[in-house]
Phi, psi and omega in degrees: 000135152353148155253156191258167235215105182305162113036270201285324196251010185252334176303327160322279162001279168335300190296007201260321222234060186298142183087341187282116189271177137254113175220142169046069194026043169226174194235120168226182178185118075035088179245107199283141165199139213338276204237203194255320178317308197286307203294285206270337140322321188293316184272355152287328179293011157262345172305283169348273190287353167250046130269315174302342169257352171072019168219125223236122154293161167264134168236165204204106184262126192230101160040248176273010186231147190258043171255127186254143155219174201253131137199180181254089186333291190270035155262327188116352200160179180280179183217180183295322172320304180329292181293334158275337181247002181254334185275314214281300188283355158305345212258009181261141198243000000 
């Protein structure tokens, strides 16, 4: 299992990940886009890097906005996946 991510390494993190908030030992963001085509292109282009890292966002599709969040269920909160897999999907377009 995961190690969970102290206070102090998750606020370091944080700082990392622009745009991205932390509530309640979750990692989240908000991504806006022209329409629900674009919208539902973004979140295909995430399937790829969270099989390959074997850690899954929870997503929430609203017409054109995008919120995905991070945590590691079965640690219980976050972990460095989080925080890695939140770097991965900053870089998607």
């Amino acid at each position: 299992m995961a190690q969970l991510l102290t206070k102090a390494e998750i606020q370091e993190q944080a700082k990392v990940v622009s745009g991205w908030t932390v509530e309640d030992s979750k990692l989240q963001i908000t991504r806006k886009f022209k329409d629900f085509i674009q919208a539902i292109e973004f979140v295909n282009k995430l399937v790829e890097p969270a099989e390959s890292a074997g850690h899954h966002p929870d997503i929430e599709i609203s017409y054109n906005k995008v919120k995905i969040t991070l945590t590691t269920h079965d640690a219980g909160g976050l972990t460095q996946a989080d925080f890695d897999l939140a770097q991965v999907i900053a870089k998607i377009n």
